[in-house]
Backbone as a printed PyTorch tensor [residue, N CA C, xyz], in Angstrom:
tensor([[[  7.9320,   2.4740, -28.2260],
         [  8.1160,   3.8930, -28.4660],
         [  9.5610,   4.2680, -28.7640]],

        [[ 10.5000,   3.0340, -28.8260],
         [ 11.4730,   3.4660, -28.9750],
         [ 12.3830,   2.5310, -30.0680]],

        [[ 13.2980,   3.3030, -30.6820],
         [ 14.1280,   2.5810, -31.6260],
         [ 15.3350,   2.6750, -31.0480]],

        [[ 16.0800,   1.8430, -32.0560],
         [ 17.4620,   1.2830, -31.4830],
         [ 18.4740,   2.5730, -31.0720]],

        [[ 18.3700,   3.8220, -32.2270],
         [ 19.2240,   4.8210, -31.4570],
         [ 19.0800,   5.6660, -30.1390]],

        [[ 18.0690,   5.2510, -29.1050],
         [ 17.8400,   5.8600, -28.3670],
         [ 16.7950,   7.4900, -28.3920]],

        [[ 16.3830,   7.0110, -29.5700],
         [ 15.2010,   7.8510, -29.6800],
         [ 13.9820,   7.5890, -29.3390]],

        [[ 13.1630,   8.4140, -28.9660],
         [ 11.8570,   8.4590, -28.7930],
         [ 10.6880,   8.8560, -29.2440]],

        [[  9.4510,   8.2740, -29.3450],
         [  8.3780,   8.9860, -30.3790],
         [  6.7730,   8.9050, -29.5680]],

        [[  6.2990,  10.1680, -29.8170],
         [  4.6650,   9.9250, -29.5580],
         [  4.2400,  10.1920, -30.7320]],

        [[  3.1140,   9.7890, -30.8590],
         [  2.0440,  10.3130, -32.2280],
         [  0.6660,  10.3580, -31.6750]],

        [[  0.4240,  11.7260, -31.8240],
         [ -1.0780,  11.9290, -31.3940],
         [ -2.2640,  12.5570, -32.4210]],

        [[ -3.1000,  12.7660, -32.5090],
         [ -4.1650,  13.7890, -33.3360],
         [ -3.9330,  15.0300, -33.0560]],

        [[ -4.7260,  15.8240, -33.5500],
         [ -5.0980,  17.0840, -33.1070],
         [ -6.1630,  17.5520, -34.2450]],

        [[ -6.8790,  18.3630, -34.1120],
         [ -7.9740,  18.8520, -34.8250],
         [ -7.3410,  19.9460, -35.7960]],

        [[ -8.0680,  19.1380, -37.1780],
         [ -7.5060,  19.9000, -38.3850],
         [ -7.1190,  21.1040, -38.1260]],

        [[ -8.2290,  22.4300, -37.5260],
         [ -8.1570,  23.3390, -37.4540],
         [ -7.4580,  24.1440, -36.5390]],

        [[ -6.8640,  23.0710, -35.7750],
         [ -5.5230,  23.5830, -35.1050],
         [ -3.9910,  23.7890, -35.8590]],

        [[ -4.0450,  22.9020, -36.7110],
         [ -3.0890,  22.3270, -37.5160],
         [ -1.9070,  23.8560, -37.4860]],

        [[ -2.4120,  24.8110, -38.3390],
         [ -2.1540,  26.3960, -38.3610],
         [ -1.6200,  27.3200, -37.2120]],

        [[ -2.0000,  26.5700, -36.1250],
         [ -1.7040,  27.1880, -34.7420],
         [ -0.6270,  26.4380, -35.0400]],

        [[ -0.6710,  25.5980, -34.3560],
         [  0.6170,  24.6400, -34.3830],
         [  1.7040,  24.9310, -34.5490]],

        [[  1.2890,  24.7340, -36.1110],
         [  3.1380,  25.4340, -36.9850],
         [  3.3640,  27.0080, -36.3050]],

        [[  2.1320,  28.0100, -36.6830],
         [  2.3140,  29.0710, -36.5480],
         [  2.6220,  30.0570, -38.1480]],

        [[  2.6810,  31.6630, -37.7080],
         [  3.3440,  32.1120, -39.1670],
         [  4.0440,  31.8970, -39.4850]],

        [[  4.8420,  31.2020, -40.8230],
         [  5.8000,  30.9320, -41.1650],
         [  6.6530,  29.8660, -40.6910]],

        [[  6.0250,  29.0770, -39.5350],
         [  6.7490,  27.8310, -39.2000],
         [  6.7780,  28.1290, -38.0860]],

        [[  7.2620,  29.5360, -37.4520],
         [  7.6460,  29.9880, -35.9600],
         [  7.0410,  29.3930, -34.9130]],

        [[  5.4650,  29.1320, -34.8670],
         [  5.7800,  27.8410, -33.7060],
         [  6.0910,  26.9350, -33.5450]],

        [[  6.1520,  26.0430, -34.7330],
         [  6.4880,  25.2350, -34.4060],
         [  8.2160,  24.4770, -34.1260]],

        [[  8.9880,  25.9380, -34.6420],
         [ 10.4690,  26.1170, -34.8770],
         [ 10.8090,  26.2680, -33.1240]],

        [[  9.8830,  26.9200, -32.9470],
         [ 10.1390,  27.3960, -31.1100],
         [  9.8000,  26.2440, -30.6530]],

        [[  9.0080,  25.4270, -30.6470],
         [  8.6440,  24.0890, -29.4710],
         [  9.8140,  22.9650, -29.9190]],

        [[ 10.0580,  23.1220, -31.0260],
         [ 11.2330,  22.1310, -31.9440],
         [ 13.1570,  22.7010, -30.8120]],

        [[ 12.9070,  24.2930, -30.9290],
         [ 14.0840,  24.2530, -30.2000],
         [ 13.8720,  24.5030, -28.7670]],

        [[ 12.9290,  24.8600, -27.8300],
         [ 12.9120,  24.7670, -26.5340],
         [ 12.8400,  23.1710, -25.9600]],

        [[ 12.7480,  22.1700, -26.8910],
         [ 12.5680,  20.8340, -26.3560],
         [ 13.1690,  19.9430, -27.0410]],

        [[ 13.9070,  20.8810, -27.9980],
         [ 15.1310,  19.6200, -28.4470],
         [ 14.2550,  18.3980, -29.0960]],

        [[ 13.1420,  18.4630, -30.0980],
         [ 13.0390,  17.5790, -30.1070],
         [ 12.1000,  17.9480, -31.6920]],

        [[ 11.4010,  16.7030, -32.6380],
         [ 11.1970,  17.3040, -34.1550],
         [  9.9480,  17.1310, -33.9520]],

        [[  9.3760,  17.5780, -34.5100],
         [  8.0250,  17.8570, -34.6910],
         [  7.5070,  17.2000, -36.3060]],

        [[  6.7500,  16.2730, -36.6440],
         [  5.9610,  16.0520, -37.6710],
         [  4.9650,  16.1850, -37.8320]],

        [[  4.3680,  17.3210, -38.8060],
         [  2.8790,  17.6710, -38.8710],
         [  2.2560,  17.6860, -39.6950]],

        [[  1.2200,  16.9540, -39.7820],
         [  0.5380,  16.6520, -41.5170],
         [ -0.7740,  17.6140, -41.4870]],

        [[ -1.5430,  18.0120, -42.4910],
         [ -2.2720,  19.0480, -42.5800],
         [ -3.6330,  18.0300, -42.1900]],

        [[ -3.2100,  17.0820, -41.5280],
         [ -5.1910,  16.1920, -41.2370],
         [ -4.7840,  16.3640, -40.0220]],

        [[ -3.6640,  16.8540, -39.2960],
         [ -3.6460,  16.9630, -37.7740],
         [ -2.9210,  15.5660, -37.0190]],

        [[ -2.2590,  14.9920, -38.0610],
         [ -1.1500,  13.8770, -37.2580],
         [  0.0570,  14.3230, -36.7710]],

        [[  0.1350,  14.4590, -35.5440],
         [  1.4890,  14.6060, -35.5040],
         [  2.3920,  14.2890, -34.3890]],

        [[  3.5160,  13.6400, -35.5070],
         [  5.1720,  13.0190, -34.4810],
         [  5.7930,  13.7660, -33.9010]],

        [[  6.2770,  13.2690, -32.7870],
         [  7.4830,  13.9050, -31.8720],
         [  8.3830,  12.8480, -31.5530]],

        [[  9.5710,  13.4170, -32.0420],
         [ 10.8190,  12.4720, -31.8130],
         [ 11.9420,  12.9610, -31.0630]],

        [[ 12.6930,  12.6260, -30.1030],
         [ 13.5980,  13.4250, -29.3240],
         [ 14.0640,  12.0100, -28.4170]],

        [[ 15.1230,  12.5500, -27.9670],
         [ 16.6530,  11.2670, -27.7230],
         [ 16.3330,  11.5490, -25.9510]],

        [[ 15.4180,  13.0770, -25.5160],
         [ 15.4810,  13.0210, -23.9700],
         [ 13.8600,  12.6170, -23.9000]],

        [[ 13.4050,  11.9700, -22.6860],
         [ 12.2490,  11.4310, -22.1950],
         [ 11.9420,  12.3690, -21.6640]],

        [[ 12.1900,  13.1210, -20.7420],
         [ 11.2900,  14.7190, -20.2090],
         [ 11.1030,  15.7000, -21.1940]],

        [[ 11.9890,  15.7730, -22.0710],
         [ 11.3490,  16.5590, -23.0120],
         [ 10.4240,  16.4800, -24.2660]],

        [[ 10.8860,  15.3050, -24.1110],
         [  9.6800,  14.7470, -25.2110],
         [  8.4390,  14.8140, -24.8580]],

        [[  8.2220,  14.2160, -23.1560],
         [  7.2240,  14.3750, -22.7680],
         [  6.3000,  16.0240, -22.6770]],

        [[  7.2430,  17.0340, -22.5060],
         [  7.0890,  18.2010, -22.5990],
         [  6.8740,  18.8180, -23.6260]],

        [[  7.2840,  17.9920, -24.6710],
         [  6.6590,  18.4140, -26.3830],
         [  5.1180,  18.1420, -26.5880]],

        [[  4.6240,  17.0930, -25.8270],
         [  3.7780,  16.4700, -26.2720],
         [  2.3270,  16.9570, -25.1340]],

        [[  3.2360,  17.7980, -24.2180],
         [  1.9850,  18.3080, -23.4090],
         [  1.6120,  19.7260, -24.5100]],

        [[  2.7910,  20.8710, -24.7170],
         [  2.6820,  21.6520, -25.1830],
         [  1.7830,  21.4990, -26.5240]],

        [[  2.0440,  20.0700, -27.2340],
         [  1.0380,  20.3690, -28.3540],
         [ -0.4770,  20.0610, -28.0100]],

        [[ -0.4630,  19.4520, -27.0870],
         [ -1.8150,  18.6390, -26.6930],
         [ -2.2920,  20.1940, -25.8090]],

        [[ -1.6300,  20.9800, -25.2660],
         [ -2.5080,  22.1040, -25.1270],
         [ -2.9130,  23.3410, -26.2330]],

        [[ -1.6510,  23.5810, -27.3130],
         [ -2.2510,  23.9360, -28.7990],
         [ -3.8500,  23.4740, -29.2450]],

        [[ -3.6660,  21.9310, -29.2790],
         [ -4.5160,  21.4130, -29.8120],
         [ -5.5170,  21.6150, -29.3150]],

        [[ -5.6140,  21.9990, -28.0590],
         [ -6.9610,  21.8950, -26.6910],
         [ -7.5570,  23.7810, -26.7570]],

        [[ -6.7030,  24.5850, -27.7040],
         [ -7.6010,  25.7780, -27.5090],
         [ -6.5800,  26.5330, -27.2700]],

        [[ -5.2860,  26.4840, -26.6110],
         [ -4.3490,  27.8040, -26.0280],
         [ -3.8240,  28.4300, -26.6800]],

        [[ -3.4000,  29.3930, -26.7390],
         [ -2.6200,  30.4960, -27.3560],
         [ -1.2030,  29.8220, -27.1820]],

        [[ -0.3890,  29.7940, -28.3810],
         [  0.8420,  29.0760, -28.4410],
         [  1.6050,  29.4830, -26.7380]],

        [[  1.3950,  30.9310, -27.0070],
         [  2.8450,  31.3930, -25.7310],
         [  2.5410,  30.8300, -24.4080]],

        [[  1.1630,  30.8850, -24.5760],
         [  0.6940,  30.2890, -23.1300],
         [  1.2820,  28.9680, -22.8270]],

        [[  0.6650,  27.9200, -23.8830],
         [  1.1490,  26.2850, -24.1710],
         [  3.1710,  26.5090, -23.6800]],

        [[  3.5270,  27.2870, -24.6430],
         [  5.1410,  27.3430, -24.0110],
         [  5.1900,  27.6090, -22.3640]],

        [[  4.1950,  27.9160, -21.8630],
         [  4.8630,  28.1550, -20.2740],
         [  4.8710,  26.3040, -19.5440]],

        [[  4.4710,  25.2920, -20.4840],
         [  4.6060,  24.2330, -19.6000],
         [  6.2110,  23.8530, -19.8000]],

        [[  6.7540,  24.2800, -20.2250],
         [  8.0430,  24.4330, -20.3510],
         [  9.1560,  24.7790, -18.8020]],

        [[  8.3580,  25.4820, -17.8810],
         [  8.1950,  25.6330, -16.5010],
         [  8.9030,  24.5830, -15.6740]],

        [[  9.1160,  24.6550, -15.1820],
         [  9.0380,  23.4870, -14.0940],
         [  7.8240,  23.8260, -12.8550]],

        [[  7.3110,  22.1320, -12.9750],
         [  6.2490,  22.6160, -12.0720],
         [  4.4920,  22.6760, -12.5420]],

        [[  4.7250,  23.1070, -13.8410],
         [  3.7740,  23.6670, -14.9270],
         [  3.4170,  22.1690, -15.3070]],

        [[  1.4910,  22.1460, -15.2260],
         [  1.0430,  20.8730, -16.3490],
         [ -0.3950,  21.1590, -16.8310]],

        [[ -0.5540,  20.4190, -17.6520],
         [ -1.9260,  20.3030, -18.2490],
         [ -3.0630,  19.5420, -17.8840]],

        [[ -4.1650,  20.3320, -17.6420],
         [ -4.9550,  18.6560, -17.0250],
         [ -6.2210,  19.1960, -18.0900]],

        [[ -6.6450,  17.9090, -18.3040],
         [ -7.6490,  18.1640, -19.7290],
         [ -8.9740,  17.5080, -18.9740]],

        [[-10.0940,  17.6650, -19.3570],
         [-11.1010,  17.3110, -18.4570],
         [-12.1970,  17.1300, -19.8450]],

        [[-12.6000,  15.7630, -20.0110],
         [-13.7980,  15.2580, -21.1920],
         [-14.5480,  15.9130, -20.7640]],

        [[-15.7800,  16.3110, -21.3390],
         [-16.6280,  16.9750, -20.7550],
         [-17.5910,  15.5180, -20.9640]],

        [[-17.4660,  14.5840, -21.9890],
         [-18.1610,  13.4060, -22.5640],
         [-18.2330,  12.5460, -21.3530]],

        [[-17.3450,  12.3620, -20.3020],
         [-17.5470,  12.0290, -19.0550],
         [-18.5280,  12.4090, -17.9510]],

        [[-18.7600,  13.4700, -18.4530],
         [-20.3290,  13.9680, -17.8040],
         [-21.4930,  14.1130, -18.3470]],

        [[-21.2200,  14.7880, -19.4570],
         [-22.5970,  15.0520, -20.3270],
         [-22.4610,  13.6200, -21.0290]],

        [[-21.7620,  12.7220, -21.4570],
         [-22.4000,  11.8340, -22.1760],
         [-22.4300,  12.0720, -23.7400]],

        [[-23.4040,  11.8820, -24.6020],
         [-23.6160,  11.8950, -25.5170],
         [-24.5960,  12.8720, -26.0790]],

        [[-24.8170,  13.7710, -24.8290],
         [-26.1940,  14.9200, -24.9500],
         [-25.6860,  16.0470, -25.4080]],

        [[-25.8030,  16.3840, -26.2330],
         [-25.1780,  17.8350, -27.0050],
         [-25.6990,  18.7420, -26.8010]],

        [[-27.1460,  19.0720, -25.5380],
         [-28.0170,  20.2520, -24.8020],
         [-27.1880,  20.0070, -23.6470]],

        [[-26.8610,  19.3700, -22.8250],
         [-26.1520,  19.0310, -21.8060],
         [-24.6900,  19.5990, -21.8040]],

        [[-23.9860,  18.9060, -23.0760],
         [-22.5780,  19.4810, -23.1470],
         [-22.4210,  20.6610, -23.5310]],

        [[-23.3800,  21.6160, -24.0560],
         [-23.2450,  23.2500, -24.0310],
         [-23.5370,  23.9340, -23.0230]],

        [[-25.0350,  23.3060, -22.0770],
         [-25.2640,  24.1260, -20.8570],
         [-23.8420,  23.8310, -19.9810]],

        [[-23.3270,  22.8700, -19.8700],
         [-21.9480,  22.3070, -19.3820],
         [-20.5970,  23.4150, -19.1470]],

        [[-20.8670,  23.6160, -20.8920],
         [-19.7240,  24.6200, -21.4850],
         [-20.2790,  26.2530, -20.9540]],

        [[-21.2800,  26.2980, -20.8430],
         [-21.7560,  27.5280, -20.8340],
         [-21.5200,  27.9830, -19.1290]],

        [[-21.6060,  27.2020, -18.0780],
         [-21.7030,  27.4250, -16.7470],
         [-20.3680,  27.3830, -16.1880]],

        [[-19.1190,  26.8960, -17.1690],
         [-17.6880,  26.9730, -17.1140],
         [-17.6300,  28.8530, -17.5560]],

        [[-17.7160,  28.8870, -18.8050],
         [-17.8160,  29.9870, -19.0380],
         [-18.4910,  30.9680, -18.5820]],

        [[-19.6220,  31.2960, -18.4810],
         [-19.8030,  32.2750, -17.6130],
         [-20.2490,  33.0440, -18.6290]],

        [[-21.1210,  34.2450, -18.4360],
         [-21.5030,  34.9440, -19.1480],
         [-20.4960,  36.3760, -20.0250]],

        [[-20.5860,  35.9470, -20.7920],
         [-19.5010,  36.7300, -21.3350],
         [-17.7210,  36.6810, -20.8180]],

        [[-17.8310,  35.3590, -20.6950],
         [-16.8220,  34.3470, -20.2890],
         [-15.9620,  35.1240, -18.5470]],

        [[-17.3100,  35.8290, -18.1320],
         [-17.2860,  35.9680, -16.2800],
         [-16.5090,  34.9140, -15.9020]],

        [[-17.0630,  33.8020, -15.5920],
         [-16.8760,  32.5890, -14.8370],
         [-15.6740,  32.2210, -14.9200]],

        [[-15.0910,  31.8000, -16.5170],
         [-13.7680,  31.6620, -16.7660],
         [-12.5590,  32.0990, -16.0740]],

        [[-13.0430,  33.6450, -16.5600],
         [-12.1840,  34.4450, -15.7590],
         [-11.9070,  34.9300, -14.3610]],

        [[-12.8540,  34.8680, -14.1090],
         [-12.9900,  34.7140, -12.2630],
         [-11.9620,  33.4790, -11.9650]],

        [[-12.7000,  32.5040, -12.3440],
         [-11.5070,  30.8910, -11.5670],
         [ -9.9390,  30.7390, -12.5180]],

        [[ -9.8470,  31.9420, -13.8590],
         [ -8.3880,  31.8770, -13.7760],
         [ -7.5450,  32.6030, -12.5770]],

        [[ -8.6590,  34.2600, -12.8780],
         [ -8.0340,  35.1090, -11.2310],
         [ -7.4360,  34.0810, -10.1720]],

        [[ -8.6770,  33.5920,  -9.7850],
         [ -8.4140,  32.8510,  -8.5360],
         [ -7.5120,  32.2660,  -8.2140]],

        [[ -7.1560,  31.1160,  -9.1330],
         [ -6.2670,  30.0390,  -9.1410],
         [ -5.3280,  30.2890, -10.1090]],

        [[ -4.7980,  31.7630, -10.5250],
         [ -3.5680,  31.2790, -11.2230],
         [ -3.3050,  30.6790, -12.2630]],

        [[ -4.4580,  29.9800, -13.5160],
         [ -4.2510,  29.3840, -14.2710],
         [ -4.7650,  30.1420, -15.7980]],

        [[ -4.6390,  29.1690, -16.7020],
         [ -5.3940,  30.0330, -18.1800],
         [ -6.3750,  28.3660, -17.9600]],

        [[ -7.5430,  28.7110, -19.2100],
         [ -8.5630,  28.0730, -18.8800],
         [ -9.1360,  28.1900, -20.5530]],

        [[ -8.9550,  26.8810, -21.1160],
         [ -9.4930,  26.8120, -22.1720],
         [-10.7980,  25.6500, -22.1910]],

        [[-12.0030,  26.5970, -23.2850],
         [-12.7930,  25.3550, -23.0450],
         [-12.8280,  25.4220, -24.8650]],

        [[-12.8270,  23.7640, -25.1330],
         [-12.6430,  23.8290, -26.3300],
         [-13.1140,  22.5970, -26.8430]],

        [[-14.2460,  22.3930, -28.0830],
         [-14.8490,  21.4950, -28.3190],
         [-15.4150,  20.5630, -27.2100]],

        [[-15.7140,  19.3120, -26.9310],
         [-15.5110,  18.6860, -25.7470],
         [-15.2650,  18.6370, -24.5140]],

        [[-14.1520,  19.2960, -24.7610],
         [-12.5750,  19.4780, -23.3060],
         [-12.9940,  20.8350, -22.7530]],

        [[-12.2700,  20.5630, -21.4290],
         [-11.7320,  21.8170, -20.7800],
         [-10.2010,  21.6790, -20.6170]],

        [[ -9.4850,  22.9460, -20.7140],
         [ -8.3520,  22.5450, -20.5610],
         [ -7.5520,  23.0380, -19.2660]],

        [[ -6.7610,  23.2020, -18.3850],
         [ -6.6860,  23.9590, -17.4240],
         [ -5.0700,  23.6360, -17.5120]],

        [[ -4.3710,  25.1090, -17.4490],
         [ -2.6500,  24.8160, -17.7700],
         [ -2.2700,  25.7440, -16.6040]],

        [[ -1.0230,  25.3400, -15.9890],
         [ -1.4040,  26.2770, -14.9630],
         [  0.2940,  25.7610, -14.5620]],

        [[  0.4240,  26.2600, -12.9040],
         [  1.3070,  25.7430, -11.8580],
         [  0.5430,  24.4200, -11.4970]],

        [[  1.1130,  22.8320, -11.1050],
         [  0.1050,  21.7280, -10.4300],
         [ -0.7300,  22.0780,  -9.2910]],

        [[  0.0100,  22.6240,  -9.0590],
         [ -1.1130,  23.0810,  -7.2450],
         [ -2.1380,  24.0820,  -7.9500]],

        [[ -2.0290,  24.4010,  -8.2290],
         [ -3.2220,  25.8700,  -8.7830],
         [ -4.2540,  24.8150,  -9.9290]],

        [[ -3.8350,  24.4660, -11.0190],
         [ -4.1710,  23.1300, -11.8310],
         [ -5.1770,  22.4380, -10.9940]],

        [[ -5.0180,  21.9340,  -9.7090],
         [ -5.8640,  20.9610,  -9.1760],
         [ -6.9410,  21.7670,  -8.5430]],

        [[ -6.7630,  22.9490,  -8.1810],
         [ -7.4650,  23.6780,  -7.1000],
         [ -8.9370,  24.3380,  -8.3320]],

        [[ -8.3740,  24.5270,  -9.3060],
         [ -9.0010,  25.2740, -10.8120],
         [ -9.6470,  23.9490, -10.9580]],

        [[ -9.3840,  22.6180, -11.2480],
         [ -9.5710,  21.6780, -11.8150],
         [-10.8820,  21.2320, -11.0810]],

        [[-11.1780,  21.2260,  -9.3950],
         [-11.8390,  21.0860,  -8.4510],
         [-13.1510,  22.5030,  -8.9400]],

        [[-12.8180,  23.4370,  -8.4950],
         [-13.5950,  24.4310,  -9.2720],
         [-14.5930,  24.1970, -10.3590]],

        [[-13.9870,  23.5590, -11.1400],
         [-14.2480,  23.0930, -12.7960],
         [-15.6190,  22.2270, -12.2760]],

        [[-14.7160,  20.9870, -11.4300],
         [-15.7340,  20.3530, -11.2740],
         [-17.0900,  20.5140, -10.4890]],

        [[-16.9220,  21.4960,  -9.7740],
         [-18.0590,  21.6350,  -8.6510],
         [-18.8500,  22.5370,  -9.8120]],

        [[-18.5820,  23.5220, -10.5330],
         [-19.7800,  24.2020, -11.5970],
         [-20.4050,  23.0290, -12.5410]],

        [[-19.4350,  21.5930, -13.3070],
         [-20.1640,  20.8970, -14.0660],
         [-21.0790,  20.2150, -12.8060]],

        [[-20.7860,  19.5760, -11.4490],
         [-22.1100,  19.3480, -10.8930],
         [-23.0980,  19.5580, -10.4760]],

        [[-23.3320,  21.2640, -11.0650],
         [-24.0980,  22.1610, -10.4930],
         [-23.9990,  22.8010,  -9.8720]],

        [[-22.9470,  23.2370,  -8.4770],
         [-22.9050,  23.9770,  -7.7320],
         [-23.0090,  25.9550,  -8.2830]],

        [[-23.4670,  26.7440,  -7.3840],
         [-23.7170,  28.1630,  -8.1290],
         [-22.0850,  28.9010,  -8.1330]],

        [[-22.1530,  29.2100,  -9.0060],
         [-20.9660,  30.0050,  -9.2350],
         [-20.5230,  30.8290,  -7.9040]],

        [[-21.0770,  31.5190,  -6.8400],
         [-21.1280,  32.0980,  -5.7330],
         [-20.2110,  31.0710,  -4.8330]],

        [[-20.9540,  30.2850,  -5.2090],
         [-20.2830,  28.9670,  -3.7230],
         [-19.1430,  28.7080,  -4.6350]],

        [[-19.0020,  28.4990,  -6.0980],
         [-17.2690,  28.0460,  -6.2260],
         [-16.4620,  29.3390,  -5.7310]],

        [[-16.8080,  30.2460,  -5.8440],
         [-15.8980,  31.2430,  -6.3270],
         [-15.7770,  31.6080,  -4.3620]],

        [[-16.1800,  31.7120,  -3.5860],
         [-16.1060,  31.5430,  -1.9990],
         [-15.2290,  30.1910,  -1.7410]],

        [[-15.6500,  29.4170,  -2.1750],
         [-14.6260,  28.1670,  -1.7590],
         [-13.2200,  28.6500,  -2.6500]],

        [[-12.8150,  29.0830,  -4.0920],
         [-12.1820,  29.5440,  -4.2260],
         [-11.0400,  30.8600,  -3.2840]],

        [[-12.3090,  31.3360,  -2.8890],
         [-11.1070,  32.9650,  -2.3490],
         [-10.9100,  32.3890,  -0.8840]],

        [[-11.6210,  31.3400,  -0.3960],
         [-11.1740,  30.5000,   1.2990],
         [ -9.8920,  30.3160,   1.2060]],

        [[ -9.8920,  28.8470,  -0.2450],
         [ -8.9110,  28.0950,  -0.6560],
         [ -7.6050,  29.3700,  -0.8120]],

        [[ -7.2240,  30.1560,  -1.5400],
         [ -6.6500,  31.1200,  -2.0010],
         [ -6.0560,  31.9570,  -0.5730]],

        [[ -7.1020,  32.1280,   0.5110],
         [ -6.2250,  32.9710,   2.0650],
         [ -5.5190,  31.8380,   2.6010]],

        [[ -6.3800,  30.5850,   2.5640],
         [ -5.3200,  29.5330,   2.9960],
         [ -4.1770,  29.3360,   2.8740]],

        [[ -3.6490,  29.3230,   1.3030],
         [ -2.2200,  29.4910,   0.8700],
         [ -1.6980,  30.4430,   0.8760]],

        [[ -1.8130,  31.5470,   1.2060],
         [ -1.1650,  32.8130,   1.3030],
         [ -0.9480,  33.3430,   2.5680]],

        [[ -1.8520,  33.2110,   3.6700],
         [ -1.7250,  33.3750,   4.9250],
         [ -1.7410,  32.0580,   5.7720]],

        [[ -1.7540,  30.9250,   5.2900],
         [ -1.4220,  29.5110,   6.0360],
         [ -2.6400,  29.2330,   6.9150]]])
């Protein structure tokens, strides 16, 4: 990953139709993730794209921010992993549902919530934004809130009723606030 000047590179995908987010109007996002992380951005219109930068935390921090672009977020949001503290945790949904495409929508659908209820309830809760997008779920957040959302996530894909996450949620939630 690295060449002789002390540079550094990832190269990842992203879905064509992100491509546009990405850059943004006129370049502007991608001019903003280029200067909050010190680092270049290469983006081809099939969704390849390089990151090169001379620091290792920020590079790494380039490469979360696009990988949450790519995952569904609203650019400004993706800029808050910029944070300290702040990460991304991405969750296959193909790890559960498999290869069943009735499965991976009822999946998507019990994350979401009716008229995306659910969503929004376990961002309330936990503090986080909550993208579900193709496949993935995405959950960007503070780490502690991230895992607590992430747990959440998982107890609705194993079935549990939205009632019981969202109670284990507001338990979890007096716990940290009143100890």
């Amino acid at each position: 990953m690295a060449d002789n000047e002390g540079e550094f590179s990832y190269e990842l995908k992203i879905p064509e139709e992100r491509v546009a987010v990405l850059i943004g109007s006129a370049g502007e996002t991608k001019k903003e993730v280029e200067r909050e992380t010190k680092c270049k951005l290469d983006i081809s219109k099939e969704g390849d794209v390089t990151i090169t930068g001379d620091d290792g935390i920020m590079l790494f921090t380039a490469r979360e921010i696009v990988r949450a672009i790519a995952r569904g977020f609203n650019p400004q949001i993706a800029m808050s992993l910029l944070k300290p503290d702040y990460a991304l945790e991405i969750i296959d949904m193909k790890d559960i549902a498999g290869k069943n495409k009735n499965t991976m929508e009822r999946l998507k659908g019990r994350v979401i919530g009716t008229g995306g209820k659910s969503r929004a309830e376990i961002e309330r809760l936990t503090d986080t934004h909550i993208s579900v997008y193709g496949k993935t779920i995405g959950i960007l957040g503070e780490a502690g809130n991230v895992s607590l959302a992430r747990e959440a996530v998982a107890m609705l894909l194993q079935g549990s009723m939205h009632k019981t996450v969202y109670q284990f949620l507001e338990k979890k939630r007096k716990e940290i606030l009143y100890g």
